[in-house]
C-alpha positions in Angstrom: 13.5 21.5 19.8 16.4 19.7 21.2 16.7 16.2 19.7 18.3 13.8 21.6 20.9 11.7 19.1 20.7 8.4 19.0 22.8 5.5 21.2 25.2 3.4 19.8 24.0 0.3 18.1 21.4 2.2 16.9 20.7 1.6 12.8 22.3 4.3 10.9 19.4 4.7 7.6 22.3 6.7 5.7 24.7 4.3 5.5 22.5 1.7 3.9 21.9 1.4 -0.3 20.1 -1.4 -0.8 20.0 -3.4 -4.0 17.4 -5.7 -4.6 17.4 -8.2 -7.9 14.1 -9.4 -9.6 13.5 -12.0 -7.7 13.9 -10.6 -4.4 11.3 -8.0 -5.2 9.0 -10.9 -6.8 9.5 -12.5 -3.3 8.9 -9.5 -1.2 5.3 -8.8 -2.3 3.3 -10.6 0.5 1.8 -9.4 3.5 3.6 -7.2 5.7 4.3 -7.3 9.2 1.2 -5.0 10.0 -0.7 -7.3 8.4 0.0 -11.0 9.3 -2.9 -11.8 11.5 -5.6 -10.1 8.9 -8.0 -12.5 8.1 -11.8 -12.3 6.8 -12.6 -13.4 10.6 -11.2 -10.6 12.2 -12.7 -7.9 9.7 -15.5 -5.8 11.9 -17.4 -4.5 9.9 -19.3 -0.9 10.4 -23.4 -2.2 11.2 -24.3 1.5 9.9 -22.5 0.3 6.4 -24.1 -2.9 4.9 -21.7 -3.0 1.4 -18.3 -3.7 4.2 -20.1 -7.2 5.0 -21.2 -7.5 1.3 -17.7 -7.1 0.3 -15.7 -9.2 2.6 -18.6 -11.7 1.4 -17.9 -11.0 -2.4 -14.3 -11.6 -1.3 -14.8 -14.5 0.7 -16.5 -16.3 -2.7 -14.0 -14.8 -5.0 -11.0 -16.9 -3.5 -12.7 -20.4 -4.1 -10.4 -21.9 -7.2 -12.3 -21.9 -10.4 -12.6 -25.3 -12.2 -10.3 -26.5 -15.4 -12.0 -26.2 -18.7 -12.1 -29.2 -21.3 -11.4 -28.5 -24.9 -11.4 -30.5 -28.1 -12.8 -33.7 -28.5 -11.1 -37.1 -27.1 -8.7 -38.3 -27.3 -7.0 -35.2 -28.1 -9.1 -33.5 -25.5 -6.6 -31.0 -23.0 -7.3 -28.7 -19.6 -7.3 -25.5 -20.3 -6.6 -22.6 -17.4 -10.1 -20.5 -17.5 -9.9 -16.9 -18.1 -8.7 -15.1 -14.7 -11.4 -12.4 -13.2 -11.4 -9.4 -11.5 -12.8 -8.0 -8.4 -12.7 -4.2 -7.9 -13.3 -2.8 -4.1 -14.1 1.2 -4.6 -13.9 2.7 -0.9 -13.1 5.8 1.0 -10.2 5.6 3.4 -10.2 3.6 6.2 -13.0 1.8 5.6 -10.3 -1.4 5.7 -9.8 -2.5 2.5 -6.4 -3.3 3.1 -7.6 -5.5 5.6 -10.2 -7.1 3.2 -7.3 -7.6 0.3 -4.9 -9.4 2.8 -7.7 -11.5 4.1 -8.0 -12.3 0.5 -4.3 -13.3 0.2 -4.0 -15.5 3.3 -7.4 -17.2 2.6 -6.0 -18.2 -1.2 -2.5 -19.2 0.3 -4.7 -21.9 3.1 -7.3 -23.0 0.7 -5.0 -23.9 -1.8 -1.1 -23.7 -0.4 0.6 -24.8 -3.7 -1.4 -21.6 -5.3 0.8 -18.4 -6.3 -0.4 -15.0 -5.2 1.5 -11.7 -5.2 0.3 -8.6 -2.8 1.8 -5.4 -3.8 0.6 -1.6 -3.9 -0.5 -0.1 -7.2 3.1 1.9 -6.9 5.0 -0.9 -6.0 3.5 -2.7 -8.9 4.5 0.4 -11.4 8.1 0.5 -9.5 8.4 -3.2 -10.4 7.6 -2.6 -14.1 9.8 -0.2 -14.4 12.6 -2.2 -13.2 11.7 -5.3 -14.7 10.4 -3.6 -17.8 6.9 -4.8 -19.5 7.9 -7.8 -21.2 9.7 -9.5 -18.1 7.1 -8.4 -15.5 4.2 -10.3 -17.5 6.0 -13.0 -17.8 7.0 -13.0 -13.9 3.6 -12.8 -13.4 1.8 -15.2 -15.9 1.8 -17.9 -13.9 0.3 -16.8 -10.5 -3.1 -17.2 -9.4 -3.8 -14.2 -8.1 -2.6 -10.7 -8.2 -3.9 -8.3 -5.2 -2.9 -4.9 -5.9 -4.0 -2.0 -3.4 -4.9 1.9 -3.7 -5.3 1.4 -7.9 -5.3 5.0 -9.2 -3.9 6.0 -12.7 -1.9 9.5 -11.8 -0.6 9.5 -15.5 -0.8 8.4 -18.8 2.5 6.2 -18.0 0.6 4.4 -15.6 -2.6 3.8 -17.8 -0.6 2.7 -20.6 1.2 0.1 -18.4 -1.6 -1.3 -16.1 -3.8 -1.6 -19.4 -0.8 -3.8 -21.1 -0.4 -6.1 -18.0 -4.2 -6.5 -17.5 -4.8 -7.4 -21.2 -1.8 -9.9 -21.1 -2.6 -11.8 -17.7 -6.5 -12.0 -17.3 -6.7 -14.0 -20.2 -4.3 -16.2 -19.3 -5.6 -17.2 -16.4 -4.4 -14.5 -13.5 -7.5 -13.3 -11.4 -7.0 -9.5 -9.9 -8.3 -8.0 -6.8 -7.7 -4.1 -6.4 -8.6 -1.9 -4.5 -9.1 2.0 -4.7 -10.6 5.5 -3.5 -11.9 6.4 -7.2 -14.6 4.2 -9.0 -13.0 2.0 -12.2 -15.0 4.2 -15.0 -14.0 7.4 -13.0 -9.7 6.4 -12.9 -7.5 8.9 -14.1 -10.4 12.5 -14.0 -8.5 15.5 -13.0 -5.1 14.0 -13.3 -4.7 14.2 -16.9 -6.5 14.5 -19.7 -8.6 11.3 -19.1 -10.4 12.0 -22.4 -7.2 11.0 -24.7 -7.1 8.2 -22.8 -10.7 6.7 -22.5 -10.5 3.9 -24.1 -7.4 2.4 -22.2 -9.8 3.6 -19.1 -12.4 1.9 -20.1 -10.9 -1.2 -21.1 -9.4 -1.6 -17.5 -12.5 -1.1 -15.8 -14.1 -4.2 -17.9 -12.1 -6.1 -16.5 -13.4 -6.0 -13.1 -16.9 -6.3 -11.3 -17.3 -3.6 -8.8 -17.5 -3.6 -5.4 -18.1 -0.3 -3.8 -17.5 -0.4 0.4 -19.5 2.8 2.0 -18.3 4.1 5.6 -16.0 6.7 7.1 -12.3 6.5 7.9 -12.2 4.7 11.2 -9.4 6.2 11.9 -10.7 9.5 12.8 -13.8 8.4 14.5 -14.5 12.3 14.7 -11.4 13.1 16.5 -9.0 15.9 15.4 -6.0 14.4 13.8 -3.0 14.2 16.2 0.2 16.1 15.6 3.7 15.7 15.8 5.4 14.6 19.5 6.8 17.1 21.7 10.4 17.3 23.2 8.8 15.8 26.6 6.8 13.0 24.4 9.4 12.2 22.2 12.4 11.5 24.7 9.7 9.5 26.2 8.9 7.5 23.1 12.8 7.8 22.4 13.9 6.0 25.7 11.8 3.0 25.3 12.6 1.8 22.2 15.7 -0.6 22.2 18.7 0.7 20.7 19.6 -1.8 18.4 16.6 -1.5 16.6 15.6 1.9 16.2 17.0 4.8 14.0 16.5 8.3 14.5 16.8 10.8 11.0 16.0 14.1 10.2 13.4 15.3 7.6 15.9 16.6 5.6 18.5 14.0 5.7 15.9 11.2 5.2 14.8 13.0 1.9 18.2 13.7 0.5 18.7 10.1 1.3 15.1 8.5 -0.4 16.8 10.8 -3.4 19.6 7.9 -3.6 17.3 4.8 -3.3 14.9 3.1 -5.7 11.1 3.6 -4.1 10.7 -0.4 -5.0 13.8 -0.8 -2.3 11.8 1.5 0.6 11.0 -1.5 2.1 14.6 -3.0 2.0 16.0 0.4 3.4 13.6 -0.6 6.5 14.8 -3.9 7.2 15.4 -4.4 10.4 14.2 -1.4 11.9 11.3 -1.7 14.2 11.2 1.8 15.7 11.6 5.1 13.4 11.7 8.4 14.4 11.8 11.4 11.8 13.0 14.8 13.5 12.2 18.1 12.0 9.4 18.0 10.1 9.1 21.3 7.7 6.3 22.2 5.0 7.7 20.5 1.8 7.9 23.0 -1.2 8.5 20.2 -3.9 5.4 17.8 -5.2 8.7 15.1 -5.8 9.9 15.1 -2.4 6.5 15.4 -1.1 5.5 11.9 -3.4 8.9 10.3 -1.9 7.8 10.8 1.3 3.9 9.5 0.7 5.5 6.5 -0.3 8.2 6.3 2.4 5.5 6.8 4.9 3.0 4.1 2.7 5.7 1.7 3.4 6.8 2.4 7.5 2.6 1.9 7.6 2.4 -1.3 5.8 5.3 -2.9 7.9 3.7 -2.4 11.3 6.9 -0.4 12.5 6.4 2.0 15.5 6.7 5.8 14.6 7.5 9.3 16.1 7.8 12.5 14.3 8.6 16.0 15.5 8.3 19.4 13.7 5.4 21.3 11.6 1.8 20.3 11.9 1.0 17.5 10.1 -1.5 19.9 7.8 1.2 22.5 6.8 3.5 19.4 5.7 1.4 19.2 1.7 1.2 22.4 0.1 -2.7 23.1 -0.3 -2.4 23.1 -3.8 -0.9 19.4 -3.6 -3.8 18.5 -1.3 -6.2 19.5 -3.7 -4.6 18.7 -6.6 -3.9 15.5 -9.4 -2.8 13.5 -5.9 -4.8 14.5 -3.7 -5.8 10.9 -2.6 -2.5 10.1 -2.2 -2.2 13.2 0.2 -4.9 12.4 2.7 -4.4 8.7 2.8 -0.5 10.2 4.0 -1.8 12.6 6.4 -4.7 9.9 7.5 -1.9 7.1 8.3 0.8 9.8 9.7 -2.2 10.4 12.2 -2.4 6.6 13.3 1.1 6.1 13.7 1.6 9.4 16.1 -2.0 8.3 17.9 -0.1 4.3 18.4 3.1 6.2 19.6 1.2 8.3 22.2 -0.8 5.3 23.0 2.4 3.5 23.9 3.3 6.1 26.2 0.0 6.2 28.2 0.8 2.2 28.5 3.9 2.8 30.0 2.8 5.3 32.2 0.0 3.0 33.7 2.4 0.4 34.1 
């Protein structure tokens, strides 16, 4: 296929290394763009599923500020912050808990606007650990509110050992936590690694939440065959009406020797900006590394609402099969699931344009 190259103006993704300090990834985890307008009132929830209204209920209650506790005797008597809680939502994909979670954040930030709540991925989160390192990361977040953190999975010991430090330092100080996540909080970490050395780290994370499981299948199948890659005719179409100045055009294989060069917590910063992306070229990916990159490349071009052509391989030749069914499986199908959506919008756009 015959790619057409990109005008001038056009952003150029290679020439950009972003470099983000503390506080500018602290300040970064809010809603993004795709999900500004979310709010409990807009949530539609499946009639056929009864636990998606129970949850955006259990959600709805959760956000109401707990009152101050009184301790000693007066006049020595002091408020005390209570101990936070935790809300776990255990759904399949699609079944829009991501909607649910920034419902959650928007309805904390009106209720009470002075109150300090972070939205961030599960990976984001362990990418801002890691940069922060333990000690500095609780105390970033020991005085919020509220911590929302999305798709919770532990793929490692790493990441049991770190989200089961942070829980046990912040919940008793006074930080609630919603999560959400595809696998049930006694069940995190089976088939990944061995769970069993582990248990009791498992364990105590899942006491800290009550569970909330949300039934229903991905809506956004809706029994439809998952769409594939544009064609040369599509994607010069797609191509043509995005504005120059804010698209950028990159090849598979220059966009992963690229993600090679950038911190996954700076994804997002790499993006900035651009509000059209097209990724020429796709090919079958041999390397479970490259093939997480790109999960999470993809996680993030989702999340910020940007508009999205691909070209290249079938969308189910791009994960090895022995990814697909493997320790990240999960991560895998929520990929290929959201890689569907965006090529569905961008086809979408182009039936619009033809109507008009």
């Amino acid at each position: 296929m015959t790619v057409p190259q990109p005008a001038a103006g056009g952003i150029d993704l290679l020439a950009r290394h972003p470099d983000l300090d503390p506080a500018q990834l602290l300040n970064s985890l809010v809603p993004s763009a795709r999900f500004q307008d979310t709010r409990f009132s807009t949530y539609q929830p499946n009639p056929d599923f009864p636990s998606q209204e129970a949850a955006r209920q259990a959600l709805q209650a959760f956000v109401h500020p707990q009152t101050p506790q009184k301790t000693g005797f007066w006049p020595f008597q002091k408020v005390v912050r209570p101990a936070g809680r935790g809300l776990y939502l255990d759904g399949g994909f699609g079944v829009g808990k991501t909607h649910l979670l920034t419902s959650t954040y928007h309805a904390a930030r009106e209720q009470n606007p002075g109150s300090r709540v972070a939205l961030m991925s599960f990976q984001d989160l362990m990418y801002l650990i890691g940069a922060l390192k333990m000690p500095q990361a609780i105390q970033a977040f020991r005085d919020h509110d509220l911590l929302l953190i999305d798709e919770f999975e532990l793929d490692d010991p790493g990441n049991t050992h770190m989200a089961n430090t942070l829980l046990e330092a912040l919940i008793p100080a006074g930080v609630s936590v919603v999560a959400t996540s595809n696998t049930a909080p006694g069940s995190l970490g089976e088939g990944r690694f061995s769970a069993r050395d582990f248990q009791r780290q498992i364990q105590g994370i899942a006491g800290h939440f009550v569970s909330q499981r949300i039934d229903g299948p991905d809506y956004r199948h809706r029994g439809t065959a998952p769409e594939q890659p544009l064609n040369e005719t599509e994607f010069r179409a797609w191509l043509a009406a995005q504005s120059p100045h804010t698209r950028t055009v990159i090849s598979a294989a220059d966009l992963d020797h690229h993600l090679l060069s950038i911190h996954p917590s700076r994804f997002a910063a790499l993006l900035d900006g651009v509000e059209a992306l097209a990724v020429t070229d796709l090919q079958p990916i041999g390397d479970q590394n490259q093939a997480l990159r790109l999960v999470h490349f993809v996680d993030k071009v989702y999340d910020m609402g940007l508009q999205a052509a691909l070209t290249g391989a079938p969308l189910e030749t791009l994960f090895d099969e022995s990814y697909r069914h493997g320790a990240f499986a999960k991560k895998y199908s929520r990929c290929l699931s959201r890689l569907s959506e965006l090529l569905s919008e961008a086809r979408r756009s182009l039936t619009i344009s033809a109507d008009w």
